[in-house]
N, C-alpha and C positions, 0 to 999 in steps of 0.2 A: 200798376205798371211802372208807372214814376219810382216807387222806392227800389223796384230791380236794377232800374237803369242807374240809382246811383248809390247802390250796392255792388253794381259791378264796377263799375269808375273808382270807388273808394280801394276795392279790393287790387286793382291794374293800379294802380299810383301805390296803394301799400306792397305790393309785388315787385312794382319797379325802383323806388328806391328805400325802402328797407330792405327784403328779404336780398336784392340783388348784393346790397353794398353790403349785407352781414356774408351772405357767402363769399362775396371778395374776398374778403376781412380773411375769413375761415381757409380757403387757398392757400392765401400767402402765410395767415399762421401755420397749417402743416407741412409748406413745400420747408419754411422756415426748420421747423422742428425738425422736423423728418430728416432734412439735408442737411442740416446745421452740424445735428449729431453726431448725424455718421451710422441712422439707422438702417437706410437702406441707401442704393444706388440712385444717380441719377436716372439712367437707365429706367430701373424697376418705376420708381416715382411715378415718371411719364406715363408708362402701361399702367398704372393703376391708379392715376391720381382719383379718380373717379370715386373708388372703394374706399383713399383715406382722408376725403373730405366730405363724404360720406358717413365715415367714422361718427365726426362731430356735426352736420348739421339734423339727422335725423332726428339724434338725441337732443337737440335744441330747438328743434321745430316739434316735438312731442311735449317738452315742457312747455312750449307757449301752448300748446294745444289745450292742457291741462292746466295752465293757469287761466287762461281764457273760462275754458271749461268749467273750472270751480268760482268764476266770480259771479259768472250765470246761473250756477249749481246745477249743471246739463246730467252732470254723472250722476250726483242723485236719482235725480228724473229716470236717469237711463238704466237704474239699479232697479227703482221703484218698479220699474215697467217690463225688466224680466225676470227678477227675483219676487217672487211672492214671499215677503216679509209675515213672519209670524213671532209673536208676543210670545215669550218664555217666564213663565208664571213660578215661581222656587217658594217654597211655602214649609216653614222650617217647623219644626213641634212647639217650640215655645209660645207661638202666635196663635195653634192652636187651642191650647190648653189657657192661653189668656184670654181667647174671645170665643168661647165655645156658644154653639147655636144654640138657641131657646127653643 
């Protein structure tokens, strides 16, 4: 019980100031980019900031997902357990004719 409780603390403090100050971060680079350019309106932005900061955290919360992931080696594990892995055995003529059975 002890380790859930500070499993979850650990996670509310990495929530609150990582993930929050990266998505800041991530806001003001698109309202940046996006308005800067002259890619879309002020207008459109507002109705949609939702969908282009979006753009980038998802895909940046999927790489941590996967880098997490692969230091653990989770995907393996999670290969292993619905891929039934099978050995592919290639047996060329040469190998036979050099070590023919007795």
């Amino acid at each position: 019980m002890y380790e859930v409780l500070v499993s979850y603390l650990l996670l509310g403090i990495a929530v609150q100031l990582i993930w929050k100050s990266v998505d800041f971060m991530c806001v003001i680079l698109m309202r940046d980019i996006m308005l800067g350019n002259g890619l879309v309106s002020e207008i459109d932005y507002n109705n949609y900031e939702s969908y282009w900061v979006g753009m980038v955290t998802v895909p940046l919360s999927l790489l941590i997902l996967a880098s997490a992931g692969h230091g653990i080696d989770y995907f393996h594990m999670l290969h292993d357990g619905l891929v039934h892995v099978q050995s592919k055995v290639q047996l060329s003529w040469k190998e036979v004719t050099r070590n023919p059975r007795k």
